[in-house]
BABAGU-801355 format. One record per residue (C-alpha): residue number from 1; x, y, z. Coordinates in steps of 0.25 Angstrom, whole numbers, padded with zeros to 4 digits. Example, Ala and Ser with C-alpha at 12.3 -4.5 7.8 and 13.67 -1.06 7.14 Angstrom:
REM BABAGU-801355
VEXBA   seq      c1      c2      c3
VEXBA     1    0049   -0018    0031
VEXBA     2    0055   -0004    0029
END
This chain:
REM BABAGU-801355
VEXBA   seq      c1      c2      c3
VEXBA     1    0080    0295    0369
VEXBA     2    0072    0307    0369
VEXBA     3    0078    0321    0364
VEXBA     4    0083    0328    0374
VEXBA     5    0084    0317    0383
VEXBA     6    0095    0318    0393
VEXBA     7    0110    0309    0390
VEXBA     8    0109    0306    0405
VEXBA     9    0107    0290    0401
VEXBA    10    0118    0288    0390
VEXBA    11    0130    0282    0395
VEXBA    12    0141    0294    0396
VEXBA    13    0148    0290    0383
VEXBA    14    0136    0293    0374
VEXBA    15    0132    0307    0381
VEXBA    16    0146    0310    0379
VEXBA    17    0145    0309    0363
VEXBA    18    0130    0316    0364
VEXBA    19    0136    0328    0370
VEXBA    20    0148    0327    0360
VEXBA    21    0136    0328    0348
VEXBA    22    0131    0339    0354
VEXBA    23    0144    0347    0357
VEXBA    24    0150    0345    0342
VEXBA    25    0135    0349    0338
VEXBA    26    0135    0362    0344
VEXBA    27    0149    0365    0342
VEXBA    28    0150    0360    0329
VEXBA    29    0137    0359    0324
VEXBA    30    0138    0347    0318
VEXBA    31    0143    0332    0322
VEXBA    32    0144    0318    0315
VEXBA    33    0146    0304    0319
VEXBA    34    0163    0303    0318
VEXBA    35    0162    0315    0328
VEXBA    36    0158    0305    0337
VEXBA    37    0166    0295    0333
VEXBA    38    0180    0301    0332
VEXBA    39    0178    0309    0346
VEXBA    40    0170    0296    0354
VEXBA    41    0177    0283    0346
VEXBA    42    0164    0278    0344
VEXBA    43    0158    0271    0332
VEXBA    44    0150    0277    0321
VEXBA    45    0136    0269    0326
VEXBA    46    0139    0275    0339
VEXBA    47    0140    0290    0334
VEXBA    48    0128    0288    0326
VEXBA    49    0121    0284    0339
VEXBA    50    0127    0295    0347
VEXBA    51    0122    0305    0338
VEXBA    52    0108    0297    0338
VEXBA    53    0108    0298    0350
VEXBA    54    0111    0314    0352
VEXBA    55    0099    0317    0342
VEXBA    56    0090    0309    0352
VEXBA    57    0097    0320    0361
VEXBA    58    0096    0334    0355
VEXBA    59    0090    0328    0340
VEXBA    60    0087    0345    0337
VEXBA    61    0103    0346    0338
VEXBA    62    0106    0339    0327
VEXBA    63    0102    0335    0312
VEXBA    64    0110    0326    0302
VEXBA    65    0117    0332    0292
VEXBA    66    0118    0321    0278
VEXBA    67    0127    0330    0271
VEXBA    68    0136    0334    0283
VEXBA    69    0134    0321    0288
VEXBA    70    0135    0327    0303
VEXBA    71    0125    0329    0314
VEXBA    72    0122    0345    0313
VEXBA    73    0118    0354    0324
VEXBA    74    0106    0359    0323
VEXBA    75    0101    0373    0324
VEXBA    76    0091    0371    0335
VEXBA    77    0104    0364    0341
VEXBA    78    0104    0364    0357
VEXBA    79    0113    0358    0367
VEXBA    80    0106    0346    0375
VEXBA    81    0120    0338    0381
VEXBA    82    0130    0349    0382
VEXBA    83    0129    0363    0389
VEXBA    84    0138    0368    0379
VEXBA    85    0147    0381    0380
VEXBA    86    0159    0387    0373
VEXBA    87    0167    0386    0383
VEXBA    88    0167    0371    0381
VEXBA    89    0171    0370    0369
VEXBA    90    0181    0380    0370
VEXBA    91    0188    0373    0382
VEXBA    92    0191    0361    0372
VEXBA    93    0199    0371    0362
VEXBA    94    0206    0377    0375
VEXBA    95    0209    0361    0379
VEXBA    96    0213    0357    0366
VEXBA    97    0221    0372    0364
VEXBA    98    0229    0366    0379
VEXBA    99    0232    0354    0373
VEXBA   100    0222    0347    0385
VEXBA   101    0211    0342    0376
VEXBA   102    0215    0334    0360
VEXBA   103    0208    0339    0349
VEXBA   104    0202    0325    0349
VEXBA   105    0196    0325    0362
VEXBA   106    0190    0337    0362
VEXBA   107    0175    0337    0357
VEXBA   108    0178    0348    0347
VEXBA   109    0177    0344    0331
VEXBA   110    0181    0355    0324
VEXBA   111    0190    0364    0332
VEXBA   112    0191    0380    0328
VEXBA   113    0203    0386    0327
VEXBA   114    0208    0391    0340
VEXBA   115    0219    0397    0348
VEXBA   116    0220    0398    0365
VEXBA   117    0230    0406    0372
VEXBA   118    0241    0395    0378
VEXBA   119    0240    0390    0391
VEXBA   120    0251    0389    0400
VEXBA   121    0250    0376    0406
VEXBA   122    0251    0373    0419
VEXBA   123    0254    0360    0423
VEXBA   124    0249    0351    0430
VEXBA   125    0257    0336    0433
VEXBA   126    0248    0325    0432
VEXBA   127    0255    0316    0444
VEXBA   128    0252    0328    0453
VEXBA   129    0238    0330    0450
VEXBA   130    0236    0315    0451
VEXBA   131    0242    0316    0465
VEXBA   132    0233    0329    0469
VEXBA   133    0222    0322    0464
VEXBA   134    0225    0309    0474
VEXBA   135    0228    0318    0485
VEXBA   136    0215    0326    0483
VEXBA   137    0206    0314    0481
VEXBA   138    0213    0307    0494
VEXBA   139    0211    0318    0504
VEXBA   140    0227    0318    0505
VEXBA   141    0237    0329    0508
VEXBA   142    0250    0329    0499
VEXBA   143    0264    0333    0499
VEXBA   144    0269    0344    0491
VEXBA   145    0282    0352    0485
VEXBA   146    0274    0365    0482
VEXBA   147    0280    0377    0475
VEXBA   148    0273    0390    0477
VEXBA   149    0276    0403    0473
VEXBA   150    0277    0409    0488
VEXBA   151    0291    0400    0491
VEXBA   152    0302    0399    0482
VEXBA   153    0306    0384    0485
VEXBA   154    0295    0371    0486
VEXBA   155    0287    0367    0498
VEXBA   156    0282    0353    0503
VEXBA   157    0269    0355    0508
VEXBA   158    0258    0346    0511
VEXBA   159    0244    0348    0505
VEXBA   160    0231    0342    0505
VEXBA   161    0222    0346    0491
VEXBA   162    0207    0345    0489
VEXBA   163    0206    0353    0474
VEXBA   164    0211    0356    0461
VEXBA   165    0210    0371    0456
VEXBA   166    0213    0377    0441
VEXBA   167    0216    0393    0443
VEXBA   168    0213    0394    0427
VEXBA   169    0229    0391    0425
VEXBA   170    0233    0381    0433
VEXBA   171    0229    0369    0442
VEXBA   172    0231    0370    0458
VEXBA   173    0230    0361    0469
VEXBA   174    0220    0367    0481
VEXBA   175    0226    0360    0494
VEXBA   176    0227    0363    0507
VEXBA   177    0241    0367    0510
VEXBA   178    0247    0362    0525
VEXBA   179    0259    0372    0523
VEXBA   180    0250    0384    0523
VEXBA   181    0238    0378    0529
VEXBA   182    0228    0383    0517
VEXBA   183    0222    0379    0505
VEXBA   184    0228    0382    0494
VEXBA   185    0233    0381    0479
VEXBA   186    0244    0373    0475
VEXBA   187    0249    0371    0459
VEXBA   188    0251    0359    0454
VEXBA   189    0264    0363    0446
VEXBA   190    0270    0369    0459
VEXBA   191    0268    0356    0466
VEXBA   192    0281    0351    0465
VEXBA   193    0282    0338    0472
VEXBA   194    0271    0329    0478
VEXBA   195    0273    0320    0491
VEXBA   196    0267    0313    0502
VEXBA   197    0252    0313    0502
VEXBA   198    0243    0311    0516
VEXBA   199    0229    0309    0520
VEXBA   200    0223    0325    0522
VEXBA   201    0211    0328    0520
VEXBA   202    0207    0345    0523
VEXBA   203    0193    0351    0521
VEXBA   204    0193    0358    0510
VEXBA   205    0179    0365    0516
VEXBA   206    0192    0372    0521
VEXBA   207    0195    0378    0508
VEXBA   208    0186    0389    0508
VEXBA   209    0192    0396    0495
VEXBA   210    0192    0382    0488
VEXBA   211    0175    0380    0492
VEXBA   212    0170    0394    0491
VEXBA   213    0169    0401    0478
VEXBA   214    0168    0414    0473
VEXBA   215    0160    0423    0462
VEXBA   216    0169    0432    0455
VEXBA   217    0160    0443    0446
VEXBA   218    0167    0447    0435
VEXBA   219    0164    0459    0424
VEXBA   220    0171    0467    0416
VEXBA   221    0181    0477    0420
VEXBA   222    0176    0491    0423
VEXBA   223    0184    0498    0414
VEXBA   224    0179    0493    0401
VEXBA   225    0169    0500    0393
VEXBA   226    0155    0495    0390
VEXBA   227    0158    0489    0378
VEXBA   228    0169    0480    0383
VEXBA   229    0163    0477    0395
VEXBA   230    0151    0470    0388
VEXBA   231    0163    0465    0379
VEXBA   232    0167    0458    0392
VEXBA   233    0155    0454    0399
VEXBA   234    0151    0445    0386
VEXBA   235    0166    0437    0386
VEXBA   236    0162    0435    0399
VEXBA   237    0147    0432    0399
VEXBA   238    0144    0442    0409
VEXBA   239    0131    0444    0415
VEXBA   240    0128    0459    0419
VEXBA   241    0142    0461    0418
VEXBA   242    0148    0453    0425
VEXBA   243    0151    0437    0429
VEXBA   244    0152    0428    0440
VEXBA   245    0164    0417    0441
VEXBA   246    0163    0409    0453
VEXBA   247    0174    0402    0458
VEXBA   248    0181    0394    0470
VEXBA   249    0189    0408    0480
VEXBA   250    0201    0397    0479
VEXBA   251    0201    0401    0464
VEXBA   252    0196    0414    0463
VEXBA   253    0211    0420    0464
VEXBA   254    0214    0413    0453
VEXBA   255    0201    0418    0446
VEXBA   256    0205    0431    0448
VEXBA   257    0219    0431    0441
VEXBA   258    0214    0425    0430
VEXBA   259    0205    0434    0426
VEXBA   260    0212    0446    0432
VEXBA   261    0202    0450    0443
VEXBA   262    0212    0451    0452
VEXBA   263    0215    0465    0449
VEXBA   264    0206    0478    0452
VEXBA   265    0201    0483    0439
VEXBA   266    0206    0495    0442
VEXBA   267    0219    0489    0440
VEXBA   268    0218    0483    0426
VEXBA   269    0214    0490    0413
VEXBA   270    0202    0484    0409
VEXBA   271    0206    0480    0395
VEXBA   272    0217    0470    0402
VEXBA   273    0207    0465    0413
VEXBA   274    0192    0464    0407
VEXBA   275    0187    0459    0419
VEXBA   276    0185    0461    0433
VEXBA   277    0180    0455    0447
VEXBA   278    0167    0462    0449
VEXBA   279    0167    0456    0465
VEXBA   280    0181    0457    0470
VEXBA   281    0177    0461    0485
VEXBA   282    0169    0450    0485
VEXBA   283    0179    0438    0479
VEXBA   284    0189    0445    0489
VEXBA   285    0179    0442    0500
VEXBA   286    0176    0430    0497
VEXBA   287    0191    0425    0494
VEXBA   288    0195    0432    0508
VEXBA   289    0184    0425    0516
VEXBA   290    0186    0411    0508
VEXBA   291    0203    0413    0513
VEXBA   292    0199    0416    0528
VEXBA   293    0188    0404    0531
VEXBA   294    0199    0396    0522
VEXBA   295    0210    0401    0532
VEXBA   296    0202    0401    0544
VEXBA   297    0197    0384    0541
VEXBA   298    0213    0382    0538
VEXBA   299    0217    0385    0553
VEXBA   300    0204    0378    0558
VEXBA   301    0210    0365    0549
VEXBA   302    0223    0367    0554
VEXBA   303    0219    0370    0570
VEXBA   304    0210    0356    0568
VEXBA   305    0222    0349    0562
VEXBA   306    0233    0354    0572
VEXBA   307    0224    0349    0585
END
């Protein structure tokens, strides 16, 4: 093999371990055959190949280090498998932080002291994902006890979902509801009891919030001075002071409490709400015009259904 020839002809297993050199060699600069050997359960002859193997590769990102007796990063190092990004690496810690990912499956080696704020979990019961899941795959309607916050006791209520959607806290199912004769979204922890399940199968072209997306510009509030404005714009990699966030109009109200750009800047001092929605007659447009042509291909569906 030739450097800098593609992996696309190894078998999956190998460009696996390849891309596992080369993320320990730029994270941790160095990396050595029981690497390889704990983390894969391969044999020693098999880790030597590997790394043969990975010089063929990228044979400037890496030299041979007697006394270390490791495989160090070179300084003329550069990625050739990975596009890799910090935020990679520091989802593992946040995984690992959640108790999600073991220490030992994550493709960390040495881990750095760290601390995250705790998440309050939102649980999700496995039997009533599995069952979503089915339901979804099978073009089904299903049966459902549903709590909401608008009624103070549980209602049965058939529903027939296409998608999974994570608001940045917790998991909802997006379902058409035939109680209210809309989409909408439906928690799984409120989902008290599931029923009956029957063949239904709606167009989710119908779901206009769900399909169409919009772009949120962001920048820092205008109340801050220069300095902190620029303090702001780099956390956030903003380009000429500001930055686009494109998202699905179904989850665009979720975007916005999360980052509080629900609320006028006026309204908030900048020091508690850094950053504001640069565009906000424009996502109101677009989340109006998405909740009409959504209503409007509702009655349509339900006219066609009732004839």
């Amino acid at each position: 093999m030739a450097e800098g020839e593609p992996t696309g002809k190894m078998r999956w297993s190998i460009e696996r371990r390849l891309e596992f050199i080369e993320f320990r060699l730029f994270w941790e600069k160095k990396i050595n055959r029981s690497d390889l050997v704990d983390f894969f359960g391969i044999s020693v002859p098999q880790a030597s190949a590997d790394l043969g193997r990975y010089q063929e590769v990228a044979g400037q990102n890496l030299i041979y280090d007697k006394r270390a007796k490791s495989y160090l990063a070179t300084s003329e190092f550069q990625p050739v498998l990975l596009e890799l990004d910090a935020q990679r690496y520091l989802a593992q810690l946040r995984l690992m932080a959640n108790g999600i990912l073991p220490k030992e499956e994550s493709w960390l080696g040495w881990v750095p002291t760290y601390a995250t704020v705790p998440s309050i979990a939102r649980r999700v019961d496995p039997e009533k994902l599995r069952n979503v899941l089915d339901v979804i795959r099978s073009g089904s309607a299903m049966h459902v006890e549903y709590q909401s916050l608008s009624r103070p006791d549980p209602l049965w209520r058939w529903l027939t979902p296409h998608a999974l959607a994570f608001d940045g806290f917790r998991w909802h199912v997006r379902a058409w509801c035939h109680t209210r004769n809309n989409f909408q979204d439906f928690v799984f922890a409120r989902m008290l009891s599931l029923g009956e399940t029957k063949p239904d199968q709606i167009d989710v072209e119908y779901d206009v919030e769900w399909q169409r997306s919009v772009t949120f510009r962001i920048g820092p509030h205008p109340g801050l001075g220069k300095a902190r404005r620029r303090a702001i714009e780099l956390d956030y990699g903003m380009q000429q002071g500001e930055i686009s966030v494109e998202t699905r109009i179904s989850l665009s109200f979720y975007l916005e409490r999360r980052f509080g750009l629900d609320v006028k800047p006026a309204d908030v001092p900048p020091e508690r709400q850094q950053i504001v929605l640069l565009n906000r007659d424009e996502v109101d447009e677009a989340q109006k015009r998405a909740k009409a042509e959504t209503a409007a291909l509702a009655s349509e569906y339900i006219e066609r259904n009732e004839d």
